[in-house]
NUBAMAR-508433 format. One line per field, with one value per residue (C-alpha): residue in one letter; x, y, z; residue number from 1. Coordinates in Angstrom, 1 decimal. Example, Ala and Ser with C-alpha at 12.3 -4.5 7.8 and 13.67 -1.06 7.14 Angstrom:
REM residues 2
code <- c(a; s)
X <- c(12.3; 13.7)
Y <- c(-4.5; -1.1)
Z <- c(7.8; 7.1)
pos <- c(1; 2)
This chain:
REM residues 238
code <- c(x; x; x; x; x; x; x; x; x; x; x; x; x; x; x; x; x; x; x; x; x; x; x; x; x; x; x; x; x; x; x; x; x; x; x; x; x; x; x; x; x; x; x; x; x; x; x; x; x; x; x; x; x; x; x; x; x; x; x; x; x; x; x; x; x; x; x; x; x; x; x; x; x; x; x; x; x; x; x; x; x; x; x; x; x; x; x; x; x; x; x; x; x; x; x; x; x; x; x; x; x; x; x; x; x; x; x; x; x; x; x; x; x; x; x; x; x; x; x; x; x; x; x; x; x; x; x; x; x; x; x; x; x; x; x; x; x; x; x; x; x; x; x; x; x; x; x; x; x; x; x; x; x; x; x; x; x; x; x; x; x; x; x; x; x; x; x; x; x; x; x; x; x; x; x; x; x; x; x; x; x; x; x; x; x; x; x; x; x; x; x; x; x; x; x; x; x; x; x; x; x; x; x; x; x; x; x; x; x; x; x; x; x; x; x; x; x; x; x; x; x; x; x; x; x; x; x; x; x; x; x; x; x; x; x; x; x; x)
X <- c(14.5; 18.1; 17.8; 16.1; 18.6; 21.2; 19.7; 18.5; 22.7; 23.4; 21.1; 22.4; 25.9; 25.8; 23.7; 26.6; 29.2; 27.4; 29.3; 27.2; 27.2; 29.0; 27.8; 28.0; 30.5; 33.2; 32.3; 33.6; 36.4; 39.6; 41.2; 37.4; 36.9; 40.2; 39.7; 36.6; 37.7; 40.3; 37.7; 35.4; 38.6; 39.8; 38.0; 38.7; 42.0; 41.4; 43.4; 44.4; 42.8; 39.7; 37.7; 38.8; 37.2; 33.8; 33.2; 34.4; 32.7; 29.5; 27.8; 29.3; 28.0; 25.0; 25.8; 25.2; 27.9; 27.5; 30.1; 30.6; 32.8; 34.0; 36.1; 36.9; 35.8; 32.6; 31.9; 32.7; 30.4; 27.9; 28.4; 28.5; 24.6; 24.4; 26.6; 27.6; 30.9; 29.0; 28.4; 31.7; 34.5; 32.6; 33.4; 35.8; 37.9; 41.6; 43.1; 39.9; 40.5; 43.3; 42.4; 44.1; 41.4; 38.0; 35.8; 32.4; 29.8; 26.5; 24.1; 20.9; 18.8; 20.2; 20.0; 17.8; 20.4; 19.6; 15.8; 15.7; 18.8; 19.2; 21.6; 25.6; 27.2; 31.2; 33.1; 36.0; 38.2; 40.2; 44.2; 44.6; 46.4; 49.5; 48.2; 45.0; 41.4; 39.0; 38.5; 36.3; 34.1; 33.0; 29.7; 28.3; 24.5; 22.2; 19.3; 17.0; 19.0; 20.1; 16.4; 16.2; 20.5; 20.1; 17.7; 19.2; 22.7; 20.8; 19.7; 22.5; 24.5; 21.9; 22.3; 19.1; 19.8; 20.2; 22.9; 21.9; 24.8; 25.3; 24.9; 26.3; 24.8; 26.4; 24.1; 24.1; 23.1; 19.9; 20.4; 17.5; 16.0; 14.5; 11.3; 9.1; 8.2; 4.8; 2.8; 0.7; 4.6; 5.6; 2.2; 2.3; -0.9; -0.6; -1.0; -3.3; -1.7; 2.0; 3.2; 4.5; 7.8; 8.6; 11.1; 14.3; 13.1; 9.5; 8.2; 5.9; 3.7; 2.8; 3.7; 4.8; 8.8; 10.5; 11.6; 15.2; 16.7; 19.6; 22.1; 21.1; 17.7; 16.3; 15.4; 13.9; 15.4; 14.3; 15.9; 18.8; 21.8; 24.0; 23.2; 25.2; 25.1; 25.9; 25.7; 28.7; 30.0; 29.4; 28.0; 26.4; 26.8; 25.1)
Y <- c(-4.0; -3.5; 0.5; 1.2; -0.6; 0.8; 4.5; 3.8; 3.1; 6.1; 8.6; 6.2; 7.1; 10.7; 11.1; 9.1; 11.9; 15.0; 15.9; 16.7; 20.4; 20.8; 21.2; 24.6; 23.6; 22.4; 25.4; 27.5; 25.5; 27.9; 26.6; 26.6; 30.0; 31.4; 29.9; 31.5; 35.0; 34.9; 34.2; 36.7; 39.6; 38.8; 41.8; 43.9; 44.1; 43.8; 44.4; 41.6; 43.1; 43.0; 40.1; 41.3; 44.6; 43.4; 41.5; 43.8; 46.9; 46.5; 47.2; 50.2; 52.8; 53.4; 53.2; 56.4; 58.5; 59.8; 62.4; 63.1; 65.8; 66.5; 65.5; 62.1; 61.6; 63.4; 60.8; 58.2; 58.1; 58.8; 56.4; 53.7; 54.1; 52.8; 49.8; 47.6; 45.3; 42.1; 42.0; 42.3; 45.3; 48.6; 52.2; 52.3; 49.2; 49.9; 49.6; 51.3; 54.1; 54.9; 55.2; 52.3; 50.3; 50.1; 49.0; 47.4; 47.2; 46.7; 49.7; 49.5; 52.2; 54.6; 53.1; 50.2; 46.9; 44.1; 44.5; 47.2; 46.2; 48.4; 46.6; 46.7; 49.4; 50.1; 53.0; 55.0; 57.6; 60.0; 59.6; 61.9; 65.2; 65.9; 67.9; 67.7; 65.6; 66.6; 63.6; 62.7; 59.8; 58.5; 55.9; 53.8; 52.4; 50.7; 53.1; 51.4; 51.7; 55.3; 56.6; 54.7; 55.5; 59.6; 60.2; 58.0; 59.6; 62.8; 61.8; 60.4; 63.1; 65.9; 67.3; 68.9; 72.2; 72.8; 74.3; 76.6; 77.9; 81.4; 82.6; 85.8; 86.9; 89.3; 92.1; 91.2; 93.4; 92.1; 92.2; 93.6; 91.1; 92.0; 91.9; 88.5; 87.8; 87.8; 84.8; 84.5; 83.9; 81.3; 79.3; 77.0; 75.1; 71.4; 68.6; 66.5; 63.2; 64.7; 65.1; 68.2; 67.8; 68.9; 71.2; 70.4; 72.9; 71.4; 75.1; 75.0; 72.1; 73.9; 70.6; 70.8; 71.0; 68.1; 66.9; 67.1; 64.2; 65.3; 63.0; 59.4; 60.6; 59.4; 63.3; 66.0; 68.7; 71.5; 69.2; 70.5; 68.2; 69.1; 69.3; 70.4; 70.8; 73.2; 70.5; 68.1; 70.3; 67.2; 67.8; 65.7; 65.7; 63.9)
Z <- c(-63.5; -63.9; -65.1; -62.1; -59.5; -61.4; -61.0; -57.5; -56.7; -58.5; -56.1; -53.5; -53.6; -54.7; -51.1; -49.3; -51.2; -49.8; -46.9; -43.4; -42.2; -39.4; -36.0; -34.2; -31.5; -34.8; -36.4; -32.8; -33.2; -32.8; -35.9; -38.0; -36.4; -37.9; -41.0; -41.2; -40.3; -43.0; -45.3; -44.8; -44.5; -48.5; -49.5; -46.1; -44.1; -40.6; -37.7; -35.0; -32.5; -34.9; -33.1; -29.4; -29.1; -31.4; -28.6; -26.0; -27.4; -29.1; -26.4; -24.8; -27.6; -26.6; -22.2; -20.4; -18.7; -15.4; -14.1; -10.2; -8.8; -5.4; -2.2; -2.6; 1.1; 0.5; -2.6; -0.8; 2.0; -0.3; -2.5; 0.2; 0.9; -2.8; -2.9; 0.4; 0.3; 0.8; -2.7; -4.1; -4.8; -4.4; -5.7; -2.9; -4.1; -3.6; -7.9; -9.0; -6.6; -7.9; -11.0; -12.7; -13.3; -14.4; -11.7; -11.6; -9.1; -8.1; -7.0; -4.9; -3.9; -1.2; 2.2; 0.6; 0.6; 0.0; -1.0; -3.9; -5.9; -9.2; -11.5; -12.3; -13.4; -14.5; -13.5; -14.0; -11.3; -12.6; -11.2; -7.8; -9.0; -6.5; -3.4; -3.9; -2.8; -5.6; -7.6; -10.8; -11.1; -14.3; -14.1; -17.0; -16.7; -19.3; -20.3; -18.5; -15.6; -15.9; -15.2; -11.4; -11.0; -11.7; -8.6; -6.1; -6.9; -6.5; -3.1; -1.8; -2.4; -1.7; -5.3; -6.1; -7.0; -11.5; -12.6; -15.7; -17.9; -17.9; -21.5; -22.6; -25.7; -27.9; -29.5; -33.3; -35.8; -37.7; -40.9; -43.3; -45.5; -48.7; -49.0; -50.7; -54.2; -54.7; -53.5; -56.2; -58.3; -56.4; -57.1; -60.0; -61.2; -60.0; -62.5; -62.0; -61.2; -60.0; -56.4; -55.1; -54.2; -50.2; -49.1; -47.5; -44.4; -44.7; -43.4; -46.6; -45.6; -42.4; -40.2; -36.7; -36.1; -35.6; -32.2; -31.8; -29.2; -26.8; -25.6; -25.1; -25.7; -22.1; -21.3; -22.5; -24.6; -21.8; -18.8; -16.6; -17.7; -14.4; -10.8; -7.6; -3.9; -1.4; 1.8; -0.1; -2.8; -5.0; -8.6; -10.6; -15.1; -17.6)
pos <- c(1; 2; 3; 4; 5; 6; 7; 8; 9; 10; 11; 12; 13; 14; 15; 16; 17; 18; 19; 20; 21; 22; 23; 24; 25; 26; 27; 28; 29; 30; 31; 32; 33; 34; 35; 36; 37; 38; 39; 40; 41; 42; 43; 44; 45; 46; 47; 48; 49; 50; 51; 52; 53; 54; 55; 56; 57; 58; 59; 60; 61; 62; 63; 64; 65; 66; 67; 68; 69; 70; 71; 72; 73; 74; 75; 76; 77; 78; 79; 80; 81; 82; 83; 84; 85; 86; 87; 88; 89; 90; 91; 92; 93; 94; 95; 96; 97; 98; 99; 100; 101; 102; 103; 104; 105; 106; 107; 108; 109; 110; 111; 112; 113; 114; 115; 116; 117; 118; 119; 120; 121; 122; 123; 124; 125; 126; 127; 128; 129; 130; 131; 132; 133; 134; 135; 136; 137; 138; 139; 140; 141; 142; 143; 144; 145; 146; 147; 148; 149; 150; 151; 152; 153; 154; 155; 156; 157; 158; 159; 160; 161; 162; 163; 164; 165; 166; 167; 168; 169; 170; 171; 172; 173; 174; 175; 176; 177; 178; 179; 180; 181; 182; 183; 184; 185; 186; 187; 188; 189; 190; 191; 192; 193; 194; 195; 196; 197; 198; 199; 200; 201; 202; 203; 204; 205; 206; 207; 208; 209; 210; 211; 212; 213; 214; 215; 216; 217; 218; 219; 220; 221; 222; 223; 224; 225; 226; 227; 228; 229; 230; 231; 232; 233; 234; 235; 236; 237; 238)
């Protein structure tokens, strides 16, 4: 019938009229990408640097840093059983030596290359002061990584002696409390059908404490957190 064709036009063209979603590869378009950005900043001013560093530094927050100190010589040599020149620049490369640049590199396990590879790492040295050769080395590992890198630094550099921090404590005057209201005071009869609220400490519900995470949480509160030697004078910080 002729109401029907006529309908069946109708849906016809209105289809044709939609336009297609574009693909991902026009939507990563430079042009469709800044057009994009400048929609979604109407409400928030961004810098133009913005977009550079989110893709840059997303990732770095939750790396783990590893500080060495010591004669640069001393690191040196014993960094080299970690790393081996085959592979690429090492912590020994000239610009990241000097503290310049950022380096990157690839660790294995000491004296282990090429069969027990550990993973890349970046790294940082700290400019040479005038007239002297101690140097500081900053290394950042995944998590994962971290727990394999910490002991074969350790060995490598012989650092297996904790430092513990010496603590001075000050005598302090206790002070004298007053003594505690009743208990039977504090009680109130408990509705039936209500909750009792907790308390911001939580020492009333008798619960064990709360475990408290250190640092990139990949050790235990009660760990040593520095390490030195007396064979290299190297030490190791997390």
């Amino acid at each position: 019938p002729p109401l029907q064709r006529e309908k069946s036009l109708k849906a016809g063209a209105k289809k044709k009229e939609q336009p297609k979603s574009k693909s991902r590869k026009a939507r990563r378009r430079h042009g469709n990408l800044l057009l994009e950005f400048n929609r979604r900043q109407r409400r928030n001013v961004w810098l133009e640097t913005h977009i550079w560093h989110a893709k840059r530094f997303h990732d770095l927050s939750y790396y783990c840093c590893i500080e060495l100190q010591g004669e640069e010589d001393e690191l040196l040599a014993c960094l080299s059983q970690l790393t081996s020149k085959e592979t690429g620049p090492t912590f020994a490369a000239v610009l990241p030596l000097s503290g310049r640049r950022q380096g990157s590199t690839t660790v294995y396990r000491a004296g282990r290359y090429p069969s027990q590879p550990l993973g890349p790492v970046s790294f940082l040295w700290r400019p040479r002061t005038p007239g002297s050769s101690h140097r500081q080395l900053w290394i950042w590992a995944h998590p994962t990584l971290k727990q394999d890198l910490l002991p074969e630094l350790q060995t490598a550099c012989r650092c297996s002696e904790p430092v513990i921090p010496a603590t001075t404590a000050a005598p302090v005057a206790t002070p004298v409390e007053p003594p505690p209201p009743p208990r039977q005071a504090q009680q109130k009869e408990k509705t039936p059908g209500t909750k009792r609220k907790r308390s911001a400490g939580g020492d009333d519900d008798g619960g064990p404490p709360q475990k408290k995470l250190l640092g990139d949480a990949t050790r235990p509160p009660s760990a040593p957190v520095s390490w030195t030697s007396a064979a290299t004078g190297i030490l190791i910080k997390l």
